[in-house]
DSSP file (Angstrom, degrees, kcal/mol; ACC not computed):
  #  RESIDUE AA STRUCTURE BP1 BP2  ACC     N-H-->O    O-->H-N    N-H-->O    O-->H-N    TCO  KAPPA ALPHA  PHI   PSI    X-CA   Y-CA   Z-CA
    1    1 A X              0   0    0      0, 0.0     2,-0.3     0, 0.0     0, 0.0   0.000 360.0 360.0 360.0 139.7  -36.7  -25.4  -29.7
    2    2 A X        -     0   0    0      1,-0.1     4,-0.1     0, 0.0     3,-0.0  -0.678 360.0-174.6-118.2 149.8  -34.5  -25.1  -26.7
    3    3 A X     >  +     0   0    0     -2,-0.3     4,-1.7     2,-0.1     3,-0.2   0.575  58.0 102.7-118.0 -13.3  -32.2  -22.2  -26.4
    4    4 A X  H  > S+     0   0    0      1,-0.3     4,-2.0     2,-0.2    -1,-0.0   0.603  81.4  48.1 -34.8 -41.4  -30.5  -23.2  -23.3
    5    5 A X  H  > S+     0   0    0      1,-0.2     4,-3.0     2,-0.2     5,-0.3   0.807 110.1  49.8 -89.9 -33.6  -27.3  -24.5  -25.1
    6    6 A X  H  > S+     0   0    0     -3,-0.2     4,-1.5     3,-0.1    -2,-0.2   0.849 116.0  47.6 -77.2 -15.6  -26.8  -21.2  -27.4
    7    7 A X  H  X S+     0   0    0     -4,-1.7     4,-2.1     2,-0.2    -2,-0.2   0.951 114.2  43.2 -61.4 -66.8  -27.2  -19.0  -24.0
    8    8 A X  H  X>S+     0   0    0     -4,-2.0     4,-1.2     2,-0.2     5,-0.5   0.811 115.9  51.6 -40.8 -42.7  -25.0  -21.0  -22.2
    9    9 A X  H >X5S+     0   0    0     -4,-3.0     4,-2.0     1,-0.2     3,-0.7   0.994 114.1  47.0 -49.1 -75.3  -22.3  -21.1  -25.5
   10   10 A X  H 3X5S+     0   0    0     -4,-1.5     4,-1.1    -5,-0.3    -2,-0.2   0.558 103.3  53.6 -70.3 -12.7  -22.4  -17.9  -25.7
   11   11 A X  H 3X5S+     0   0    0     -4,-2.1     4,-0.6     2,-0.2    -1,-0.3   0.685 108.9  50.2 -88.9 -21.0  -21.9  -16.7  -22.2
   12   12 A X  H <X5S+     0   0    0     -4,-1.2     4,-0.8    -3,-0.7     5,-0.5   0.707 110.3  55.8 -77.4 -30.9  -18.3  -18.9  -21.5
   13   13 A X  H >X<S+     0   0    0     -4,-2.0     4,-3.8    -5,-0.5     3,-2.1   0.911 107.9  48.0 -44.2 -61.9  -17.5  -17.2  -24.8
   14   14 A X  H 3X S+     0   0    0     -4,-1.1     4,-1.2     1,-0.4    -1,-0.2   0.567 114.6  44.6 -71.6 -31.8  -18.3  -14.0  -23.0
   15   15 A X  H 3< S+     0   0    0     -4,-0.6    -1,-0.4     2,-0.2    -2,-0.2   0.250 105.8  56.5-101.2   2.9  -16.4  -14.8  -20.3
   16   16 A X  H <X S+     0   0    0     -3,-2.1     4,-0.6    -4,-0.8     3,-0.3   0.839 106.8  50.5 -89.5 -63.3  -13.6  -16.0  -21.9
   17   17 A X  H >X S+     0   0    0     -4,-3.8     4,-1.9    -5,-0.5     3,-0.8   0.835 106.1  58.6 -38.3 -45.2  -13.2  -12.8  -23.7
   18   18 A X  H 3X S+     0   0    0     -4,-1.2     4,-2.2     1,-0.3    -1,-0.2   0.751 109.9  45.7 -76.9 -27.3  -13.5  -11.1  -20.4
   19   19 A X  H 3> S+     0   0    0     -3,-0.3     4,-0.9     2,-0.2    -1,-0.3   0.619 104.3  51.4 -80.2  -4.8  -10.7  -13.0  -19.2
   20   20 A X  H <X S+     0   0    0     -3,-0.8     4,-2.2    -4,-0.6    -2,-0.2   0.718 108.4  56.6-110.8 -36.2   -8.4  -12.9  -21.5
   21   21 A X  H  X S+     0   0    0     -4,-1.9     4,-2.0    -5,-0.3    -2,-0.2   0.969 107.2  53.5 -59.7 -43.7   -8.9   -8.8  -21.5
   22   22 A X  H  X S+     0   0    0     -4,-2.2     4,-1.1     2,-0.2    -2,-0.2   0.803 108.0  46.3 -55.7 -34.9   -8.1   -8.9  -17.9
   23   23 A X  H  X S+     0   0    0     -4,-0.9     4,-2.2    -5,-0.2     5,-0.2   0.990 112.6  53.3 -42.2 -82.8   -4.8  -10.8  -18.5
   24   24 A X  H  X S+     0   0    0     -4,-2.2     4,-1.3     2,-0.2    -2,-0.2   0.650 110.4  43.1 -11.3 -66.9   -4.2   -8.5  -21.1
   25   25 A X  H >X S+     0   0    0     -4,-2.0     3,-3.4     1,-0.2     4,-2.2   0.987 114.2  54.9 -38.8 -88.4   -4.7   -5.1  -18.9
   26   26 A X  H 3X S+     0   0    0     -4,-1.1     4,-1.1     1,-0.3    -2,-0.2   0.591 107.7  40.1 -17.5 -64.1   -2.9   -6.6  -16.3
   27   27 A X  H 3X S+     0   0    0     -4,-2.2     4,-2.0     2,-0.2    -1,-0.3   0.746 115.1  57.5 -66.8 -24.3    0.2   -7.5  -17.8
   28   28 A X  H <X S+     0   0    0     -3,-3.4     4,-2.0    -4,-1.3    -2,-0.2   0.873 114.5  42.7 -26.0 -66.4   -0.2   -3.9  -19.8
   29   29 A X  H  X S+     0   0    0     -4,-2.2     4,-0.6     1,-0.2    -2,-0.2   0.593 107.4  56.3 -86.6  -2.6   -0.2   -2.6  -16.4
   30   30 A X  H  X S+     0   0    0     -4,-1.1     4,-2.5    -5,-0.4    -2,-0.2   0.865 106.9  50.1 -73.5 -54.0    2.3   -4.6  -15.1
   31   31 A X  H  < S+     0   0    0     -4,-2.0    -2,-0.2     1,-0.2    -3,-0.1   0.939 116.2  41.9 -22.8 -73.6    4.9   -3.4  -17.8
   32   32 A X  H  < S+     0   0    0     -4,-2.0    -1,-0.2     1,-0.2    -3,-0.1   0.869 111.3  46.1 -26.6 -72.4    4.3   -0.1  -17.3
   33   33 A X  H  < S+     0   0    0     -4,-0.6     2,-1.2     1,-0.2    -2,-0.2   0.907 111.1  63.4 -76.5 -49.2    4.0    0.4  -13.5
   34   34 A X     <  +     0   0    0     -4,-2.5     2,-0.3     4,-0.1    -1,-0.2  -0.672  64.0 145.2 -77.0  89.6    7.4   -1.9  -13.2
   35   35 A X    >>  -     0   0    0     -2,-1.2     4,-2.0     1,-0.2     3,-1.5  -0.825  62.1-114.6-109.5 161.9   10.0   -0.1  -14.8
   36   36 A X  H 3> S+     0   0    0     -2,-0.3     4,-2.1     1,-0.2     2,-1.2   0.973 121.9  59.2 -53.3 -56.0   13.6   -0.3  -13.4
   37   37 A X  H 34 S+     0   0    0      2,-0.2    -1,-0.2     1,-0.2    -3,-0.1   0.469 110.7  41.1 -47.5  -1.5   13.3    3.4  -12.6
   38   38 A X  H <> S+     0   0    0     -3,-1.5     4,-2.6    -2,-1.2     5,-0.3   0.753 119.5  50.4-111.3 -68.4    9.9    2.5  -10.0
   39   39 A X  H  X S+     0   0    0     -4,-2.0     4,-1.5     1,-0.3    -2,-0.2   0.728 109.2  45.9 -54.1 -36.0   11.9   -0.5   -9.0
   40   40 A X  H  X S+     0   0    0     -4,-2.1     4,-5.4    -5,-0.3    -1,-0.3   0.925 117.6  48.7 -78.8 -51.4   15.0    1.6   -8.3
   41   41 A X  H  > S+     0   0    0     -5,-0.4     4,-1.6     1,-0.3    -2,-0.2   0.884 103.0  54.1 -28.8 -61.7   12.8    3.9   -6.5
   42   42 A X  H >X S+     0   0    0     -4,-2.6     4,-3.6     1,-0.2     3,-0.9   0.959 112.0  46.3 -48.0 -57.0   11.0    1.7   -4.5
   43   43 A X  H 3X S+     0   0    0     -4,-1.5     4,-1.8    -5,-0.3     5,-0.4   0.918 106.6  58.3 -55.2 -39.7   14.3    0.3   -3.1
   44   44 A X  H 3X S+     0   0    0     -4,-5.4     4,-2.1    -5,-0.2    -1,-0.3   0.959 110.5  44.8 -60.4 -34.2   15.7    3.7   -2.5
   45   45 A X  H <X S+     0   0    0     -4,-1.6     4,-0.9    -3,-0.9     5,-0.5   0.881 114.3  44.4 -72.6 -45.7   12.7    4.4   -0.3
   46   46 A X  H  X S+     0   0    0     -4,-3.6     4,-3.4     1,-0.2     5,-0.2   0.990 120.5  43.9 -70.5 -40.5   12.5    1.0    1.9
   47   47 A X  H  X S+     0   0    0     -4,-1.8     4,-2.8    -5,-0.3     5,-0.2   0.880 109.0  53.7 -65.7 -26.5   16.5    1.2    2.3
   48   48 A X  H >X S+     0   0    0     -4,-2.1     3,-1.5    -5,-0.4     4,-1.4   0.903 115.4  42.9 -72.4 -91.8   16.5    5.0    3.1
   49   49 A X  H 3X S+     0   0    0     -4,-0.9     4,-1.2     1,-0.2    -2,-0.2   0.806 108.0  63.3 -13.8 -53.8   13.7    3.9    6.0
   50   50 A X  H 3< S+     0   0    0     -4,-3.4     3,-0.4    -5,-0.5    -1,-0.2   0.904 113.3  27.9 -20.3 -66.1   15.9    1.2    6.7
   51   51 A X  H << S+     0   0    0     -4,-2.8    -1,-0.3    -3,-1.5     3,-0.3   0.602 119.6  55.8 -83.2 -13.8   18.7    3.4    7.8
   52   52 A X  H  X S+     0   0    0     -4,-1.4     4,-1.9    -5,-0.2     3,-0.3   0.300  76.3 100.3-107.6  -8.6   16.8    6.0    8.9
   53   53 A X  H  X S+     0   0    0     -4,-1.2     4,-2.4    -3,-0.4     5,-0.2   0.897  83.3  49.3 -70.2 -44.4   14.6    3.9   11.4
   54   54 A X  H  > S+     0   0    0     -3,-0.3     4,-1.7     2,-0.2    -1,-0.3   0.843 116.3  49.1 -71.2 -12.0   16.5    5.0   14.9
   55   55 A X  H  > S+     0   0    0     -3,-0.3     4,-2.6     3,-0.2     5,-0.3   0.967 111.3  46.3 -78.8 -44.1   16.0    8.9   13.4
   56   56 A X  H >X S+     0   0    0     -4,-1.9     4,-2.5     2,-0.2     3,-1.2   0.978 119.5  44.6 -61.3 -74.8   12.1    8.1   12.7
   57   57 A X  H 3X S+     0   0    0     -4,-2.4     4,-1.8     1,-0.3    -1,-0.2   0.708 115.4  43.4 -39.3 -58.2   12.2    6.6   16.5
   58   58 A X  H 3X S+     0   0    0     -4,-1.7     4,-1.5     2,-0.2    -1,-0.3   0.765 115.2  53.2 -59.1 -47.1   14.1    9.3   18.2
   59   59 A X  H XX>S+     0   0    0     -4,-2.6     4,-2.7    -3,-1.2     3,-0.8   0.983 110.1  45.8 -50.4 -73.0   12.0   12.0   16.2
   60   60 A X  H 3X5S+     0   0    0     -4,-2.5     4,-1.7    -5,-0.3    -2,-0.2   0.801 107.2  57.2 -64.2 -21.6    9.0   10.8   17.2
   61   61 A X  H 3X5S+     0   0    0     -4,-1.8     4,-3.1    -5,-0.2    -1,-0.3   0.827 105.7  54.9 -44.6 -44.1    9.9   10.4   20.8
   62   62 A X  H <X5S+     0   0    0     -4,-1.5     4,-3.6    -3,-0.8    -2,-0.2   0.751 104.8  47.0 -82.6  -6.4   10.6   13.6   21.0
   63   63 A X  H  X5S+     0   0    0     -4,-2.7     4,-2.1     2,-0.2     5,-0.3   0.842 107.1  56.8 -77.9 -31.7    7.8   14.8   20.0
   64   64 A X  H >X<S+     0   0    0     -4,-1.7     4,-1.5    -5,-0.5     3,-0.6   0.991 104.7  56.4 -38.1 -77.1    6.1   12.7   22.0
   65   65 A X  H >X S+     0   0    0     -4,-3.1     4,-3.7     1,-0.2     3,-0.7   0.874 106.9  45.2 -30.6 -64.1    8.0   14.2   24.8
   66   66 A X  H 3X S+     0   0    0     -4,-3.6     4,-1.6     1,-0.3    -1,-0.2   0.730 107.9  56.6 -82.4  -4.8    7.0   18.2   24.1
   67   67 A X  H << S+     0   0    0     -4,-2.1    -1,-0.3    -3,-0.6    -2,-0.2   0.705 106.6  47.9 -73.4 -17.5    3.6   17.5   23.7
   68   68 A X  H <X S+     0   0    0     -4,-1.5     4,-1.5    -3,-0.7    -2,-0.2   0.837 116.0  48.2 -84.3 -42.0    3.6   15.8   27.3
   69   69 A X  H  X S+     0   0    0     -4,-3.7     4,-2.0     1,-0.2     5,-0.3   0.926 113.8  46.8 -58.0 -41.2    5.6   19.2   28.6
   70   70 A X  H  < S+     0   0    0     -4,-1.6    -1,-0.2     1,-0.2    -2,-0.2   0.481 110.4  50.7 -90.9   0.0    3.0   21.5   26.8
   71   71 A X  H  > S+     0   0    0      2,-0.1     4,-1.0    -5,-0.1    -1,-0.2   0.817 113.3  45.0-104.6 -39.7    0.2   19.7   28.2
   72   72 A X  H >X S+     0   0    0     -4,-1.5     4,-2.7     2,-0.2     3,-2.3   0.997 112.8  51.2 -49.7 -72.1    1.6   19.8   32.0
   73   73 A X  H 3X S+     0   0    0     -4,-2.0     4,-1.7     1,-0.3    -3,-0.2   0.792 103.7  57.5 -43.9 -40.3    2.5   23.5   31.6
   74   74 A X  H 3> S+     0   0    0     -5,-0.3     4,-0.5     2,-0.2    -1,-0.3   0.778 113.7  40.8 -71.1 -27.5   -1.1   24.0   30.4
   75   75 A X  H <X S+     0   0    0     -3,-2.3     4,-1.1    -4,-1.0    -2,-0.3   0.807 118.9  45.1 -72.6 -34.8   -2.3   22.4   34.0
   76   76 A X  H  X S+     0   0    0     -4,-2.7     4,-0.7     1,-0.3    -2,-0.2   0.933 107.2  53.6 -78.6 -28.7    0.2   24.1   35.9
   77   77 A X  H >X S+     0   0    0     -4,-1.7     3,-0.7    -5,-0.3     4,-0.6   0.848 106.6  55.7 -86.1 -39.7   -0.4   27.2   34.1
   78   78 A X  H >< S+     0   0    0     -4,-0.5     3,-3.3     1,-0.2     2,-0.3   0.908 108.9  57.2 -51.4 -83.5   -5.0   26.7   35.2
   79   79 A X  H 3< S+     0   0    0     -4,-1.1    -2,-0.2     1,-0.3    -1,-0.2   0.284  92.0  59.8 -88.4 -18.3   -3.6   26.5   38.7
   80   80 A X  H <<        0   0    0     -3,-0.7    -1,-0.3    -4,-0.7    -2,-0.1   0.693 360.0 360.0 -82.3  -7.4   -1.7   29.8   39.0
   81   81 A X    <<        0   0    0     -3,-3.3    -1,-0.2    -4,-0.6    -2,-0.1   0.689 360.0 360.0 -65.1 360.0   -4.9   31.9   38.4
């Protein structure tokens, strides 16, 4: 007696099941996570970057900037001792 075929049955079952639960989740967690109110969100965030991109630029330049001043002033400042 061979068992080969009732292993085999029964583990695409198994895997069948397993797929179909992962569909299931998924679309669960699709529902969910996509509400308008996430959607609206989301959009408020990339377009607020959007407009906001020469302030992001300009910020970070200047910061740029006084860390390159405080790091000079911190040589010049060894050299007067």
């Amino acid at each position: 007696m061979s068992s080969g075929p009732v292993i085999q049955s029964l583990s695409s079952i198994g895997s069948q099941v397993g797929q179909y639960a992962r569909r299931q989740a998924n679309a669960w967690r699709d529902r969910i996570l996509t509400t308008d109110k996430s959607r609206r969100r989301a959009q408020l965030v990339q377009t607020s970057f959007a407009v906001h991109r020469p302030v992001w630029i300009t910020a970070g330049g200047a910061a740029y900037t006084s860390a390159a001043a405080v790091l000079l002033t911190l040589r010049y400042l060894k050299r007067l001792r």
